[in-house]
C-alpha positions in Angstrom: 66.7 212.4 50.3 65.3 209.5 48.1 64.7 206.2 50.2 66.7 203.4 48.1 65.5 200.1 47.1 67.2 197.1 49.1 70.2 196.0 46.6 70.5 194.2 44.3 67.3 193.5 43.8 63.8 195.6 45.7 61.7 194.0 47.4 58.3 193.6 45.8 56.3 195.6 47.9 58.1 198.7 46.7 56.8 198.2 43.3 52.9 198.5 44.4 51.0 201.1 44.0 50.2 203.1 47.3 48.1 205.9 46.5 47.8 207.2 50.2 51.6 208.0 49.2 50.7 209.4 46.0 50.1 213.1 44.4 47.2 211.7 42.3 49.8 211.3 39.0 47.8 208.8 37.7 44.6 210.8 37.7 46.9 213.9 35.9 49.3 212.9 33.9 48.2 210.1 31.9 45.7 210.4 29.4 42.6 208.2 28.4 39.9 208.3 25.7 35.9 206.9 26.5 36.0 203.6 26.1 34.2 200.7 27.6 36.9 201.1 30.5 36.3 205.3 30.6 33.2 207.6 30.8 35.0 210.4 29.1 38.1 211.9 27.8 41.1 213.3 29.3 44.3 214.4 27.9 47.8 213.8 29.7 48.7 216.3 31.9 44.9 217.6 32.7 43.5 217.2 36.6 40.8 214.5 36.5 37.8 216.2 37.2 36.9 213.7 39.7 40.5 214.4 41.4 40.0 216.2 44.6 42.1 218.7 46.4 43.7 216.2 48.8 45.3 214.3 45.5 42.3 211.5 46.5 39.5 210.4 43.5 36.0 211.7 44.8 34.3 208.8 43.7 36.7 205.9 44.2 34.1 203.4 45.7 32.0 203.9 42.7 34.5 203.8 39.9 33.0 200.6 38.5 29.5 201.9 38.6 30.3 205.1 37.3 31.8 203.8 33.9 36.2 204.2 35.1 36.7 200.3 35.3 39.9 201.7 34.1 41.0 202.8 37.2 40.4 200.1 39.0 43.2 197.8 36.8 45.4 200.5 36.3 48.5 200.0 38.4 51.8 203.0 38.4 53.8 199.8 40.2 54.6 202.4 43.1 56.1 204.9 40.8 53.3 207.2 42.0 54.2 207.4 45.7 58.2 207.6 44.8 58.2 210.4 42.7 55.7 212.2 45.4 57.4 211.5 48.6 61.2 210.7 47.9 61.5 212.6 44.2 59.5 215.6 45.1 58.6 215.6 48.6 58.8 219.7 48.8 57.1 219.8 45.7 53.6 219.1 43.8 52.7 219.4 39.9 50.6 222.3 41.2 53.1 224.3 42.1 53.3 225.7 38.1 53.7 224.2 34.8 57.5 223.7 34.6 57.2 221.8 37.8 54.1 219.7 36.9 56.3 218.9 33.5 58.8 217.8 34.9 56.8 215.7 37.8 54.9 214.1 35.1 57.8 213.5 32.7 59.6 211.8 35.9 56.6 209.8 36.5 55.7 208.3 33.5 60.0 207.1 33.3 60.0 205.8 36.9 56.7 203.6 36.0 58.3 202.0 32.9 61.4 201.3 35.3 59.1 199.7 38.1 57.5 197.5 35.8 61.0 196.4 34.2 62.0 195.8 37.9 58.9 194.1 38.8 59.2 191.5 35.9 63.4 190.9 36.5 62.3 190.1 40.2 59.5 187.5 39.9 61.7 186.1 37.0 65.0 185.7 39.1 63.7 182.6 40.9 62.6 180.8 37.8 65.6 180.5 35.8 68.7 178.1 36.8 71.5 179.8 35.0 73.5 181.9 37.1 74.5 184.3 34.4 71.2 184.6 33.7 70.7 185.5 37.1 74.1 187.7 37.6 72.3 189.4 34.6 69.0 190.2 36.4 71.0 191.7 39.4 73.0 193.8 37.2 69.7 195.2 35.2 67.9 195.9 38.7 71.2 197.5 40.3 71.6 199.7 37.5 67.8 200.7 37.3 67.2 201.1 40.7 70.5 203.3 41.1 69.2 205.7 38.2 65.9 205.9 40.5 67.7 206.2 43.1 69.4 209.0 42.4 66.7 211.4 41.5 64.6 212.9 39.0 67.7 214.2 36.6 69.1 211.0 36.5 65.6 209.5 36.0 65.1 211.9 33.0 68.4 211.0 31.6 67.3 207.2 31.0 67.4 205.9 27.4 64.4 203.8 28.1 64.0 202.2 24.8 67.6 201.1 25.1 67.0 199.6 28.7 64.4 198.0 27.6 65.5 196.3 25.0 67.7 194.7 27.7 65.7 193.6 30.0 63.3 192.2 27.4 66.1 189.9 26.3 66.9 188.8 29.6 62.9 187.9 30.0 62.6 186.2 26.4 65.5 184.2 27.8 63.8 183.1 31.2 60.5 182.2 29.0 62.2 180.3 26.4 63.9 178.0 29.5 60.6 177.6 31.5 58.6 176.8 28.7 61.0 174.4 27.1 60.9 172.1 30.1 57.0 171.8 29.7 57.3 170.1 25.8 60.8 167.9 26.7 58.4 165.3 25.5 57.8 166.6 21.7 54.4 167.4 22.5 52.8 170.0 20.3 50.8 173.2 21.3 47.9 174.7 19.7 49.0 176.3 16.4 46.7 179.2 17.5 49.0 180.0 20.6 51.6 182.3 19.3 52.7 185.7 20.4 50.0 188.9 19.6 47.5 186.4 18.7 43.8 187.0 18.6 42.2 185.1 20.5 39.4 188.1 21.5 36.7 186.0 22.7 37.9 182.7 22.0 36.8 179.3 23.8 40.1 177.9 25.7 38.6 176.4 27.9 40.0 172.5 26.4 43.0 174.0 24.8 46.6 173.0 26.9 48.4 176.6 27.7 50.9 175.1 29.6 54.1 176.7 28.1 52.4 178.7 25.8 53.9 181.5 24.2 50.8 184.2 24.7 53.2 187.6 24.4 51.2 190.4 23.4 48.0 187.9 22.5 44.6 189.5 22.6 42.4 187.4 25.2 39.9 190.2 25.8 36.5 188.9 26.5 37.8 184.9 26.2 36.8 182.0 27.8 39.4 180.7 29.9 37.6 179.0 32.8 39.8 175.9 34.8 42.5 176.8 32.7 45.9 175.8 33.5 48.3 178.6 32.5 51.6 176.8 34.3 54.9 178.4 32.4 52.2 180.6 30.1 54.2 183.7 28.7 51.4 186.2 29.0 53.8 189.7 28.8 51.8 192.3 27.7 48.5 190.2 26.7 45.5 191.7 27.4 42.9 190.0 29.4 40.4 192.5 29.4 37.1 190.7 30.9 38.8 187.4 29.9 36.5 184.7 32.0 39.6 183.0 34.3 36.8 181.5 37.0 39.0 178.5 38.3 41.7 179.0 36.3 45.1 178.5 37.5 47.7 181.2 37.3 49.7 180.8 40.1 52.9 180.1 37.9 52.3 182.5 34.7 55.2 184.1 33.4 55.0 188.0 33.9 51.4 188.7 35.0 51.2 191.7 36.2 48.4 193.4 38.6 47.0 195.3 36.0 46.1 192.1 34.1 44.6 190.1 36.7 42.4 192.7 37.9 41.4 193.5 33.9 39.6 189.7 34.0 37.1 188.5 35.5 37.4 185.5 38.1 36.1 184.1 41.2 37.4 182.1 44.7 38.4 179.1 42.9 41.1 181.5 40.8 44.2 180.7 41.9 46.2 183.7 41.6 50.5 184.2 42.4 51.5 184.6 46.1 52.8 187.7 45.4 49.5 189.5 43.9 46.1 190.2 45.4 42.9 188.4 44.8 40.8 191.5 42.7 38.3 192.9 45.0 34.3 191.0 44.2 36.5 187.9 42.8 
């Protein structure tokens, strides 16, 4: 029987990664290419050959070291331990290849649901319309019932049409929060626009309060003592951006994976809800 979420909306600490919990999915069905954050290949659906027979990664405490830095941002947002233990607790994608499809296929659903979930519940508190908000509670009921109520249902999901609606609702929330930060008129750099490149750019003096930094490329930019306050950074990339003493504690929809992707230090100030990356 599948353990629900708490209605209407989970709580956040059921969309973390707990890999104690987990059937190694990450390490077997996704994919990855070598790369700067990869030693080597691996196609979806392939054991990592660092995966060992307890579902645990043989070499977690070196990933770094040993070239899967990849690893170490990568976050399922619990979808991992709630297809192993509540989805498929009798079962295990070695059990034959028509299970491991359909474990896999579940997975990868239930993590693009967790990460819509995890966005609608940090953004609840930030807007002040209450249809907006009625809106987020519907989205997360409905989502979390689908998950609730197994892996068919789960399979049955028209995720590009979910989507679509929950990225509406969060284009909504960022418009309202970052509206509030230019009341005054006040311009913002012309460079700061949604999938910009800004791949090793020098920030450092430019104002992203209430940017609009959607899909942007920051990989490798400087972004030290930066203010990010109402900073719409969904899906950017900040792949070994520099964020020593930068303030994020109030971006829009920064996610785990992102933070630990850059590289800060003690003086980061990070949101309540997310861990401080481990050597920051």
């Amino acid at each position: 029987m599948n353990e629900p979420f708490s209605a209407p909306v989970p709580h956040p600490s059921t969309l973390r990664a707990d890999c104690a919990r987990c059937t190694g999915l990450c390490c077997t069905a996704l994919g990855f290419s070598r790369s700067v954050e990869f030693a080597t290949d691996k196609p979806p659906g392939v054991p990592c050959a660092h995966l060992d027979t307890t579902f645990r990664c043989s070499i977690h405490s070196a990933l770094p070291r040993r070239g899967y830095r990849g690893c170490v941002s990568f976050d399922c947002f619990g979808a991992g331990q709630r297809v192993s233990t509540t989805m498929f607790p009798a079962a295990s994608w070695r059990d034959g290849d028509a299970t491991a499809r359909t474990v896999f296929s579940a997975f990868e659903v239930v993590m693009d649901l967790h990460e819509m979930l995890w966005h609608l519940t940090r953004v609840r508190t930030r807007s002040h319309d209450s249809d907006l908000t009625d809106e987020v509670d519907l989205l997360c009921a409905e989502i979390s019932a689908a998950v609730d109520a197994g892996a068919t249902s789960v399979l049955a999901v028209d995720v590009t049409f979910v989507r679509g609606r929950v990225r509406q609702v969060l284009d909504t929330v960022s418009a309202e929060v970052r509206a509030a930060y230019f009341a005054d008129g006040a311009a913002t750099d012309a460079r700061l626009v949604p999938r910009a490149d800004l791949a090793g750019a020098d920030l450092r003096d430019v104002w992203l309060v209430g940017a609009d930094l959607r899909g942007a490329s920051l990989v490798g930019a400087d972004l030290r003592r930066s203010d990010f306050t109402g900073c719409d950074l969904l899906g950017a990339d900040l792949r070994g951006a520099d964020v020593r003493g930068a303030d994020l504690r109030d971006a829009l929809f920064l996610t785990r994976t992102q933070l630990a992707s850059a590289s800060g230090n003690r003086d980061t100030r990070v949101p309540v809800d997310l861990e401080v990356p481990p050597g920051w």
